[in-house]
N, C-alpha and C positions, 0 to 999 in steps of 0.2 A: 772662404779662402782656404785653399789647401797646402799643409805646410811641408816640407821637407820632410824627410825622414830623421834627419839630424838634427832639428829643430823641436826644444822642450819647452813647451809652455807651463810654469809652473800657476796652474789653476785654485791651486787649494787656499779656502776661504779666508786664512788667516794673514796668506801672503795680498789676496786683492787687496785687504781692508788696510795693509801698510802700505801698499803702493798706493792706494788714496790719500792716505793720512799725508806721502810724499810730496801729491802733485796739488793737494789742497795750498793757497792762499793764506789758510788761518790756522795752518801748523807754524807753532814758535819755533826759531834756526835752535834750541837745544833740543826739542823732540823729536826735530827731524835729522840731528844726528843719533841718536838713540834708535828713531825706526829705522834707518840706515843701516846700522850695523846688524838690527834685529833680522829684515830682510838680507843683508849679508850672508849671515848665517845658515836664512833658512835656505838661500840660494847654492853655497857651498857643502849642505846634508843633500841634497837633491844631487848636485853636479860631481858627488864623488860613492855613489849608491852603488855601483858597478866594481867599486875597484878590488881587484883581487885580495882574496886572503890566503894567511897561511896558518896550518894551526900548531895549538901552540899549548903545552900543560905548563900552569902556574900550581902553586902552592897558596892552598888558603888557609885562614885558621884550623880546618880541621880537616882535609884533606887533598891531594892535588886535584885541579879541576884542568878539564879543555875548554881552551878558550881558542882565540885568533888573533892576530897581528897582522899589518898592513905586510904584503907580499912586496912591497917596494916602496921605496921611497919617494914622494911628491914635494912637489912645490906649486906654491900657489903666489899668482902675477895679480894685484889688484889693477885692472881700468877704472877711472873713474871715467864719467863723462856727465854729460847735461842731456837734460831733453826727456825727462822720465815723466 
């Protein structure tokens, strides 16, 4: 099946093996809020990879450095739903 171009399948190994952990029967309701939020996370590094930066010189212990900061401000809408 061919997908969208807009459409991001997050493939990598660590996310399949929580999304089982999810849809497993004989994950206990506190691991499966723990893999929830872990898959959360790894979904939210994935779905914010694009977003612009600005840069940026900080002061460190022992001289200024470049670094970067978010070029703008975000908000993030948690869905929940069923059916995973």
């Amino acid at each position: 099946m061919t997908l969208p171009k807009n459409v991001f399948t997050l493939a990598h190994p660590l996310a399949r093996h929580k999304l089982t952990l999810l849809r497993s029967v004989a994950t206990e309701p506190k691991k499966f809020r723990e893999v929830v939020s872990e898959l959360a996370t790894m979904l939210v590094y994935e779905a914010t990879r694009d977003l612009p930066l600005r840069a940026l010189d900080v002061q460190t212990p022992l001289t200024t450095a470049r670094g970067a900061e978010m070029a703008e401000k975000i908000g993030l809408i948690p869905i929940l739903r069923a059916g995973l």
